[in-house]
C-alpha positions as CSV (number, residue, x, y, z in Angstrom):
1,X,0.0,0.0,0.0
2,X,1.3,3.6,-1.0
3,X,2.5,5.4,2.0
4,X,0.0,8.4,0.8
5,X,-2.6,6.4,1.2
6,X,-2.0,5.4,4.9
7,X,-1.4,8.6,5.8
8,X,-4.9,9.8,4.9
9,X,-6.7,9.6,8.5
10,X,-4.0,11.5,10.1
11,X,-2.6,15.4,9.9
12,X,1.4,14.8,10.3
13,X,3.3,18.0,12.0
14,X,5.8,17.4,9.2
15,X,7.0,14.5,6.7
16,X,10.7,14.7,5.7
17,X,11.2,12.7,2.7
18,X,8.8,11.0,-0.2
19,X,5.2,9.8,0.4
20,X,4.7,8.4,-3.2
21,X,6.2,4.4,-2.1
22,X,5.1,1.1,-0.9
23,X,4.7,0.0,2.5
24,X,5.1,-3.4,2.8
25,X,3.8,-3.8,6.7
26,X,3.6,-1.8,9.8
27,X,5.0,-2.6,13.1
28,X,6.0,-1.0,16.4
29,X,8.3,-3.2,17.3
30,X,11.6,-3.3,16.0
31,X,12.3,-6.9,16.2
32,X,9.3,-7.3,14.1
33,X,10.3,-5.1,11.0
34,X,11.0,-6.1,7.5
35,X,12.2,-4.6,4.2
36,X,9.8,-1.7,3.5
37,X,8.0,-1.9,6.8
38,X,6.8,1.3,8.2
39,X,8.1,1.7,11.7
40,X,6.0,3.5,14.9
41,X,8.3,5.1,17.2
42,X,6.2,4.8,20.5
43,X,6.5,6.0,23.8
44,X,5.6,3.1,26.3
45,X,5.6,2.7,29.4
46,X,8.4,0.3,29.4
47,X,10.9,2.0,26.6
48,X,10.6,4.5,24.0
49,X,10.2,3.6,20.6
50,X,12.6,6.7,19.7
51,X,15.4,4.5,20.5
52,X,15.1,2.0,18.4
53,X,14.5,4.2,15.0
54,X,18.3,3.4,14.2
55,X,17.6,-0.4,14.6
56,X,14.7,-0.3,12.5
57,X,16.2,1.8,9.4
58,X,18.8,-1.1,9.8
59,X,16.4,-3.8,9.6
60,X,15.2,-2.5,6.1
61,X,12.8,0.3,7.5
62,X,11.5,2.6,4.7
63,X,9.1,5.3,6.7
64,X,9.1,6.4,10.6
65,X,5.8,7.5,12.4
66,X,8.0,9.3,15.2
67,X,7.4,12.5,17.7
68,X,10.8,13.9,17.4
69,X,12.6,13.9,13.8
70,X,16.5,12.8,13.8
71,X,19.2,15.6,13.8
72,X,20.7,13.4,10.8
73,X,18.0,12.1,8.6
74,X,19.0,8.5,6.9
75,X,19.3,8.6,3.5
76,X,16.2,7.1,1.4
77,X,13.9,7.2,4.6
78,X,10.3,8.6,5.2
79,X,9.9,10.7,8.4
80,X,6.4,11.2,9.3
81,X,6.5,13.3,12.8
82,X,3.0,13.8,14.5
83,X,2.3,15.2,17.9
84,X,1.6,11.8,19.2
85,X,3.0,8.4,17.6
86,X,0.3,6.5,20.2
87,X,-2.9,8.3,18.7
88,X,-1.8,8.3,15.2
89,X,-0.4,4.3,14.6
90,X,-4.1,3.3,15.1
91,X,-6.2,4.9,12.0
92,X,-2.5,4.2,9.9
93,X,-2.7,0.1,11.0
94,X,-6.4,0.3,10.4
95,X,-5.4,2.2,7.1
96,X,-3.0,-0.5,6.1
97,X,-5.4,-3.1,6.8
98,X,-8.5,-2.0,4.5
99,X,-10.3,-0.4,7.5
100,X,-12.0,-4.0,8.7
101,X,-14.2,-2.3,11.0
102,X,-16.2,-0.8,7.5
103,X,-16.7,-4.6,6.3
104,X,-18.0,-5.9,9.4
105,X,-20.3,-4.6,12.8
106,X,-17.9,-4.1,15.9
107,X,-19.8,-4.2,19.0
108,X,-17.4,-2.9,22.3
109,X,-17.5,-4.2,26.0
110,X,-16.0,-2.0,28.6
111,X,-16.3,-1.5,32.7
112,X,-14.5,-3.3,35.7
113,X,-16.6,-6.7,35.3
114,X,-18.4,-8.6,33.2
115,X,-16.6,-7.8,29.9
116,X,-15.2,-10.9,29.1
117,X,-19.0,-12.7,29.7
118,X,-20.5,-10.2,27.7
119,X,-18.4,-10.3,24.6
120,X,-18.0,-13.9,24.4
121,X,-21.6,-14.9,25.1
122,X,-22.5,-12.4,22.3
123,X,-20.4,-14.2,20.0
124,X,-21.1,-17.6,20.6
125,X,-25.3,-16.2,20.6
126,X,-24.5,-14.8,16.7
127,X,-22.4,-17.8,16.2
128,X,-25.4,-19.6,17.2
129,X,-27.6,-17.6,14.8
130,X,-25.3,-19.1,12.0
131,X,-22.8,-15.9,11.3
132,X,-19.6,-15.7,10.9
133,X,-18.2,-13.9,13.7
134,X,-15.2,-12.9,15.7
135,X,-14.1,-12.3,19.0
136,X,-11.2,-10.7,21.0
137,X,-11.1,-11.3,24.6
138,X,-8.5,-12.0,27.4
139,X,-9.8,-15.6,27.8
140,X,-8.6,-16.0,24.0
141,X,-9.3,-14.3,20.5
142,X,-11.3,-16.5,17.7
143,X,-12.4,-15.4,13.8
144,X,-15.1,-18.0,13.5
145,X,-14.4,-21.1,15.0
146,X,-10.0,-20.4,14.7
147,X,-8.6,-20.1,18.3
148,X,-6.1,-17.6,18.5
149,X,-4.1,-17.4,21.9
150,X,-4.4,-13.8,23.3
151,X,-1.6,-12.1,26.0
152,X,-3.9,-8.8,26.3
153,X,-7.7,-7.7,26.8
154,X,-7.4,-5.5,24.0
155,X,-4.0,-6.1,21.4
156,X,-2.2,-3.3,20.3
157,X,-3.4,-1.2,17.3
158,X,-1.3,-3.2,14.9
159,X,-2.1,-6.4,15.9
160,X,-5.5,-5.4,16.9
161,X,-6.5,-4.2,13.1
162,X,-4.5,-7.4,11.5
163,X,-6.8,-9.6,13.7
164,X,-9.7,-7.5,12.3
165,X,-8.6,-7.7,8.6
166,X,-8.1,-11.2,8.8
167,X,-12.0,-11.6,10.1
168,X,-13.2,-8.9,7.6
169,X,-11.4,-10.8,4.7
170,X,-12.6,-14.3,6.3
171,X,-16.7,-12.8,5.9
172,X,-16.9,-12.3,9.5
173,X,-20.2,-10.0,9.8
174,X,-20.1,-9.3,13.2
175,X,-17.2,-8.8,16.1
176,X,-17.1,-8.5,19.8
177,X,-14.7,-7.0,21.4
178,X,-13.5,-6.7,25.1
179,X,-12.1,-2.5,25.4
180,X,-10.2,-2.3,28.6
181,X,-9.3,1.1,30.3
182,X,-5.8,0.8,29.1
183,X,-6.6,0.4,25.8
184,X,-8.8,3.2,25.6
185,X,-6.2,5.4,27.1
186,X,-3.4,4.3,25.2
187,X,-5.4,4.9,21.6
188,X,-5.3,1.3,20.8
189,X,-8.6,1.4,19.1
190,X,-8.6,5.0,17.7
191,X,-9.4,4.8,13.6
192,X,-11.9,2.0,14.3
193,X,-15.4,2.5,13.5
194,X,-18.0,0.8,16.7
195,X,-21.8,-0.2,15.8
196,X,-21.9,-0.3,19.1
197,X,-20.6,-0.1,22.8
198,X,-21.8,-1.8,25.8
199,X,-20.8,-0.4,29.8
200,X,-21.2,-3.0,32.6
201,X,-20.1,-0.9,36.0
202,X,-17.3,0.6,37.1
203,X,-15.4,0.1,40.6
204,X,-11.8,0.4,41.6
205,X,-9.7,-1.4,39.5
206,X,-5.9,-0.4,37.7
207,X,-5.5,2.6,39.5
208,X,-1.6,1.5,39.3
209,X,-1.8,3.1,36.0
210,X,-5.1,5.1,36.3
211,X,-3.8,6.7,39.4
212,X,-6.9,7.8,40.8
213,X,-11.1,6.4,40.1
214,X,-12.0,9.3,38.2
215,X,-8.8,9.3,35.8
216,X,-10.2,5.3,35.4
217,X,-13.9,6.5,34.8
218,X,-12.3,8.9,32.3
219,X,-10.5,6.4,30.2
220,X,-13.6,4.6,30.2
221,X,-15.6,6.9,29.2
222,X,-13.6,8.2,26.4
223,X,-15.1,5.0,24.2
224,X,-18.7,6.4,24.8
225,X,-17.9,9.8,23.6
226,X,-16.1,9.2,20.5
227,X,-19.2,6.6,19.4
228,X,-20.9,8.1,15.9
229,X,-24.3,9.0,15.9
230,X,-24.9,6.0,13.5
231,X,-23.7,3.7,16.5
232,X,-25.9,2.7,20.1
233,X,-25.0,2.2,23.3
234,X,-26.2,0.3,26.0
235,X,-25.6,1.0,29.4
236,X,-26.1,-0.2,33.2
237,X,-29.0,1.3,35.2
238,X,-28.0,-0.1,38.0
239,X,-24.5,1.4,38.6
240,X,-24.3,5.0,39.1
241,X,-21.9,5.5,36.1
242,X,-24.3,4.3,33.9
243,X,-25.7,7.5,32.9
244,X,-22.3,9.7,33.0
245,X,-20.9,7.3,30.5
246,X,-23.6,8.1,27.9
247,X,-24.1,11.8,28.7
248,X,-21.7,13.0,26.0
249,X,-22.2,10.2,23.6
250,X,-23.3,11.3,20.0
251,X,-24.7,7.4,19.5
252,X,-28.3,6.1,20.7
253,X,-28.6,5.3,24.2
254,X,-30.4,1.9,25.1
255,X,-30.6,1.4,29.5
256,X,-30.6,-2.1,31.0
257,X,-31.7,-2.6,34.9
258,X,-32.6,-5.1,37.3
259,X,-33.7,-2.6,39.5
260,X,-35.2,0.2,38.0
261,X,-37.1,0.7,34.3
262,X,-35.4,0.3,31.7
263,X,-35.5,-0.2,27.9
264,X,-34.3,-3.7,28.9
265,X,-35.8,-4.9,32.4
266,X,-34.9,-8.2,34.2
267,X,-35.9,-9.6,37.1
268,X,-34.7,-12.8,38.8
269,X,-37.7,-15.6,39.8
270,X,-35.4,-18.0,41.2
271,X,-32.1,-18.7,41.5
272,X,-30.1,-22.7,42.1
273,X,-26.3,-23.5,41.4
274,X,-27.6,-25.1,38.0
275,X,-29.1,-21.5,36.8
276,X,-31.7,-18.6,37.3
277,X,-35.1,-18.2,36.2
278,X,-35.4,-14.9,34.8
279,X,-38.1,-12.3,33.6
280,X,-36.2,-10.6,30.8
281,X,-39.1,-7.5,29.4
282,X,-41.8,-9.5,30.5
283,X,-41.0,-13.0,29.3
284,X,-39.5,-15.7,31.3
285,X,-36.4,-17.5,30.4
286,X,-34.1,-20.3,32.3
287,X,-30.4,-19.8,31.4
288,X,-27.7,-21.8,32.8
289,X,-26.1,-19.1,35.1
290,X,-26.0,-17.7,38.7
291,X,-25.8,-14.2,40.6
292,X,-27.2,-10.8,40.1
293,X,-24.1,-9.4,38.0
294,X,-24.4,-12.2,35.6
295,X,-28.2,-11.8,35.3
296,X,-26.9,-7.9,34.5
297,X,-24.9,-9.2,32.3
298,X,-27.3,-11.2,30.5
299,X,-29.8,-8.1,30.1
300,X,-26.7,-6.4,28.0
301,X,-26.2,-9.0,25.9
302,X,-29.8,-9.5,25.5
303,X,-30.1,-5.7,24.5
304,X,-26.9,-5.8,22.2
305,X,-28.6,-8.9,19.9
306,X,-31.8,-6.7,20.1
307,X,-30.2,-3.6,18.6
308,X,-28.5,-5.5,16.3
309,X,-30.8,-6.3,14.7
310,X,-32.3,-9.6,16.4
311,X,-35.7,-10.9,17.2
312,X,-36.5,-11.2,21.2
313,X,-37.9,-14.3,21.5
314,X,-34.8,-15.7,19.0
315,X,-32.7,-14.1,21.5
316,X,-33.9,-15.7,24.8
317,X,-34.0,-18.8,22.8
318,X,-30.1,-18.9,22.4
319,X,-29.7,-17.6,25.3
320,X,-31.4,-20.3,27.3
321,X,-28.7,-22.5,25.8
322,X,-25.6,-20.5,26.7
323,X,-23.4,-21.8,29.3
324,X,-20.7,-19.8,31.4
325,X,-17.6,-19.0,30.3
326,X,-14.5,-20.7,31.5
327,X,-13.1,-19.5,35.1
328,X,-16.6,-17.3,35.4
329,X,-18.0,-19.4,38.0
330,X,-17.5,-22.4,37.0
331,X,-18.5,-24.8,39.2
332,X,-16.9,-28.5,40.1
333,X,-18.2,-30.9,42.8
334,X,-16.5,-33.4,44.2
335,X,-17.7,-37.3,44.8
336,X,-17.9,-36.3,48.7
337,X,-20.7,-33.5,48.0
338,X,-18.6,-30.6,48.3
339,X,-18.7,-27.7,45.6
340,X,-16.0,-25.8,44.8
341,X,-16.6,-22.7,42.4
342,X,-13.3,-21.4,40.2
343,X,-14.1,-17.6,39.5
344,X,-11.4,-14.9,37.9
345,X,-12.9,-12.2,40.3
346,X,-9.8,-10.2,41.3
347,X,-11.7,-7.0,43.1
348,X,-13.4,-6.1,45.9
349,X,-16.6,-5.9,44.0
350,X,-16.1,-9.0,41.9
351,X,-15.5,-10.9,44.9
352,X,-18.4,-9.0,46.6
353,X,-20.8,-10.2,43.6
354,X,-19.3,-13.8,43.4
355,X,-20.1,-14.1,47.3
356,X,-23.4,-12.7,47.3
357,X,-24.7,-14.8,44.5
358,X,-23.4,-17.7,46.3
359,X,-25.1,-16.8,49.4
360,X,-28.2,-16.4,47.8
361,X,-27.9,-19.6,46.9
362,X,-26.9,-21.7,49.8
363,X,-29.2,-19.3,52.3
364,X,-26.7,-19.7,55.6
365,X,-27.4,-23.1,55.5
366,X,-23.8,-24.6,54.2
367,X,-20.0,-23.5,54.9
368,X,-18.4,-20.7,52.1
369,X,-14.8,-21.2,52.3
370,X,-13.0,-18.5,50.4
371,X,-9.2,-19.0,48.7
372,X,-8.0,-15.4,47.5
373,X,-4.7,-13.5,47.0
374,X,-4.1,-10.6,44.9
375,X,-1.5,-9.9,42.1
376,X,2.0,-8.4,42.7
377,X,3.0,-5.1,41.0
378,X,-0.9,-4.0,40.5
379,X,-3.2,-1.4,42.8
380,X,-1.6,-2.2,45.8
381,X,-4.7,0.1,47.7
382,X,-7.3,-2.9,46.3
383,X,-5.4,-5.7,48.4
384,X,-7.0,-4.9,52.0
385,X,-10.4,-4.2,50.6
386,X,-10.4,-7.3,48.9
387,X,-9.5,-9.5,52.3
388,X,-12.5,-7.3,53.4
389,X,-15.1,-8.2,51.4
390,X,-13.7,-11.9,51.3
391,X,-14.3,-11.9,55.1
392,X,-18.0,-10.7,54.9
393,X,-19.2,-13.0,52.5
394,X,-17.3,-16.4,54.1
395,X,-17.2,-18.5,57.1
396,X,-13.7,-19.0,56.4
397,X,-10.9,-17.4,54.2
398,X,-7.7,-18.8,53.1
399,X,-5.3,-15.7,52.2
400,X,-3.1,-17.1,49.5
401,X,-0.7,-16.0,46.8
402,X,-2.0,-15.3,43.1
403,X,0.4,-14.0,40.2
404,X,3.2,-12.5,42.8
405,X,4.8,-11.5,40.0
406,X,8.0,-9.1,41.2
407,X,6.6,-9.0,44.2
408,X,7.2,-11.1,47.6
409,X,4.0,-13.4,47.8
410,X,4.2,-12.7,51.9
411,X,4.4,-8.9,51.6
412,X,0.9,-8.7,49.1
413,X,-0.2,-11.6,51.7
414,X,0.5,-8.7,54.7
415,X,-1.3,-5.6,52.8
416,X,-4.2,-7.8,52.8
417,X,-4.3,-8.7,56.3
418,X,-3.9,-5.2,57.2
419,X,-7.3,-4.5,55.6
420,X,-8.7,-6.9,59.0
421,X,-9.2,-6.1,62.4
422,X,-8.3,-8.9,65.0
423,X,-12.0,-10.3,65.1
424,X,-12.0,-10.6,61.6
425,X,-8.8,-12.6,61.8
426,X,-10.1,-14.9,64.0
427,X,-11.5,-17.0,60.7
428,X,-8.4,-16.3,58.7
429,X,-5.7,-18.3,57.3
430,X,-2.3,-17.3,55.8
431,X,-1.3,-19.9,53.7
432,X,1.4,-19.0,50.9
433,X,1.4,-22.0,48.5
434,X,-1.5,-21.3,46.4
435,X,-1.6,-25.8,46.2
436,X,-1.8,-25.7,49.3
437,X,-4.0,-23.4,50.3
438,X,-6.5,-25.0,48.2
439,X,-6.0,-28.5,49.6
440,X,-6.4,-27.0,53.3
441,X,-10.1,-25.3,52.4
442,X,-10.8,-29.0,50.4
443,X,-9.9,-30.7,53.7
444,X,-12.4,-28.1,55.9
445,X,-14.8,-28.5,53.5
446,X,-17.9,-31.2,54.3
447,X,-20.4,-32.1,53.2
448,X,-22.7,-29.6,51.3
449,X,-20.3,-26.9,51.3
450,X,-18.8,-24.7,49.1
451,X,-15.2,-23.4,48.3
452,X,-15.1,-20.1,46.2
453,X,-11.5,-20.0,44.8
454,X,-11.1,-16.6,43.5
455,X,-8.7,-14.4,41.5
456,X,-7.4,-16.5,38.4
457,X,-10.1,-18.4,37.2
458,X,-9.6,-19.3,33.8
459,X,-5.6,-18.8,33.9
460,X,-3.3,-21.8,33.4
461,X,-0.5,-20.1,35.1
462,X,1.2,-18.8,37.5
463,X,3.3,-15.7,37.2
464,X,6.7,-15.8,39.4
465,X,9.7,-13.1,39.2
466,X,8.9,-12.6,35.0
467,X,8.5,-16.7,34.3
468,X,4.7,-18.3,34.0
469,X,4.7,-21.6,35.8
470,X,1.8,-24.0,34.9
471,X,-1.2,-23.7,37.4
472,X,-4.7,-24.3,36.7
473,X,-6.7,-23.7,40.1
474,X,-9.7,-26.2,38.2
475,X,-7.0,-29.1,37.9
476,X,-5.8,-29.0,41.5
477,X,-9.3,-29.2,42.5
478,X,-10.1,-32.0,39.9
479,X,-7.0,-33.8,41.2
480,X,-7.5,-33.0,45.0
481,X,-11.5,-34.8,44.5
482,X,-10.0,-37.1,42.7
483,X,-11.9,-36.9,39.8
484,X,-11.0,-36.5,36.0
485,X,-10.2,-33.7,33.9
486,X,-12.6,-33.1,30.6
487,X,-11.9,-33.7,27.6
């Protein structure tokens, strides 16, 4: 593609050298690039892009996206200098990738909880409907029924708009897509054009990088205002963000509630560990889920299908048949009659919602043994609320490590415990060995009650000092019950 052409959806400070010449890819990172690639100069939060112009010209670069132009320009090189490499590398990539997001309908998930549920039940519901479809998540990325391993919520641009093209070029019609906070903020998805975007609540989460909740609500809401009027948005009555997000949107805004009217009510008739009977606008449905934020959840899926295009009734039809995704409270019971539930809930008000549904559930009348730890080198101010709210849903709480990461498992261990006072320590363990910790609430549990292991559902890993060790919380359960693995 003719470097002209790709600069179309941006206005460059300055371009030293010619435009009229082939671009043979794009990339941002230097090990990546190729004869005739064009190279984005980015400033991360890790290293800056700027230092590694030289390397790239080396590697057969041909242009440079860059903030700050060279003293000494390199002879038979393309400097494109913009006020910010980060914002501009999206609409180029999407550009250089025959703008996917024209040839199909992007639909976008954002909020603390309840992305990942959303986007992938919306794609399995259209892939149920006989669509092509795709979906990028942090559970894993797919263009139709093609896996593709995923490292990040949302990929960056580059890789973001090649995963698009490819399910554009492959007749994908539709795509679901997970937007976190750090995307959003870091331009990932700027140049693409939404049909719609979906918010599911907001509560502390990130603030490593957000810094403080409103900076997060911010980032979040930046997705809702930069919608077209061609596009909708649904949003959640029932958290008081729900309104703010929209109130700057140019796009159509569609409510969901299970509290309040809405243009998508629900209502919850009963609830068991094998699923909910709900009223969804007026018409009951069983679906094979539990808990309040998933019956939220299942409103905004319900209302994105709708909008979309979508008959009700086909919609609660598919959706009756929907099961939960992996890690999202999945539930496994051993031979014994003990239940232990494998969620990824790694906040205060995840592990608030995950409690509560299950208390709903058992009604006081089992044991709720709780195994939680929190992740090294994230929002260290998250760790004692979390112990809290673990506390005042359970009977008893294990306090164990999660992905430590660069961090000393003990001392993210000791910034939860400071969150409790010496009565709520009373029903506290400190157990380190995440194995272990999970075989000690097994050998409390008896009969009839339930162990919530919280924090990494559907991960298969364990991060320690920069290596990922194999750890899947389901198999040590499987293996502590003794029972097998599925196929």
């Amino acid at each position: 593609m003719k470097l002209n052409d790709l600069l179309q959806p941006i206005t460059p400070v300055r371009i030293v050298g010619q435009t009229d010449k082939e671009v043979a890819d794009v990339v941002i990172d230097s090990r990546r690039v190729t004869a005739g690639a064009l190279f984005a100069a980015i400033r991360g939060t890790q290293a800056d892009g700027h230092t590694y112009i030289d390397k790239a010209i080396a590697a057969g670069a041909t242009a440079i996206l860059c903030e700050t132009l060279p003293e000494m320009p390199a002879e038979g090189v393309t400097y494109i200098q913009v006020a910010n490499s980060e914002e501009a590398i999206g609409p180029i990539a999407t550009a250089f990738y025959g703008y996917p997001t024209r040839r199909l309908k992007l639909v976008g998930v954002t909020g603390t909880n309840g992305k990942t549920t959303i986007a992938t039940l919306l794609y399995k519901m259209f892939r149920a409907f006989g669509h092509k479809v795709g979906l990028l998540s942090t559970v894993c990325n797919y263009i139709n029924d093609e896996a593709i391993p995923t490292d990040h919520t949302t990929p960056d641009a580059v890789t973001l708009n090649q995963l698009l093209g490819r399910m554009a070029d492959e007749g994908c019609e539709y795509a679901f897509m997970e937007c976190s906070s750090h995307a959003i903020a870091q331009h990932r998805i700027g140049g693409l054009d939404f049909a719609g975007g979906i918010f599911t609540n907001l509560t502390r989460d990130h603030l490593d990088y957000h810094k403080t909740v409103d900076a997060y609500l911010r980032a979040k809401k930046a997705f809702f205002d930069q919608l077209p009027k061609e596009a909708f948005v649904v949003t959640n009555l029932d958290d008081k963000n729900g309104m703010v997000m929209a109130q700057n949107t140019q796009a159509s805004v569609h409510t969901y509630s299970l509290r309040t009217m809405a243009d998508f009510k629900g209502r919850i008739l009963e609830h068991h560990f094998e699923g909910m009977l709900l009223e969804i606008n007026r018409t009951e449905v069983f679906v094979q889920f539990i808990g309040k934020f998933n019956a939220s959840n299942l409103l905004a899926v319900y209302g994105a299908a709708c909008l979309l295009g979508k008959e009700p009734m086909e919609v609660l039809t598919v959706l009756s048949t929907l099961h939960p995704v992996a890690g999202r409270l999945e539930a496994i019971r051993s031979p014994q009659g003990v239940t232990a539930v494998v969620d990824y809930a790694h906040t205060p008000d995840a592990i608030s919602n995950v409690l509560r549904a299950i208390g709903e559930i058992v009604a006081g009348k089992s044991q709720i043994i709780t195994v939680v730890g929190a992740g090294g080198n994230r929002d260290k101010g998250k760790r004692p609320l979390m112990a809290q709210e673990a506390v005042k849903g359970s009977t008893r709480v294990i306090i164990t490590s999660d992905n430590p990461r660069f961090e000393e498992p003990q001392d993210i261990i000791n910034d939860m415990l400071a969150g409790l006072d010496d009565e709520q320590r009373k029903n506290v363990i400190a157990i380190t060995d995440r194995r272990e910790a999970i075989r000690t609430a097994c050998m409390l549990a008896q009969k009839g009650d339930i162990i919530l292991v919280a924090g990494k559902g559907h991960e298969d890993y364990q991060e320690i000092r920069g290596v990922k060790h194999h750890f899947d919380d389901r198999e040590v359960l499987r293996e502590i019950f003794g029972i097998p693995s599925p196929q």
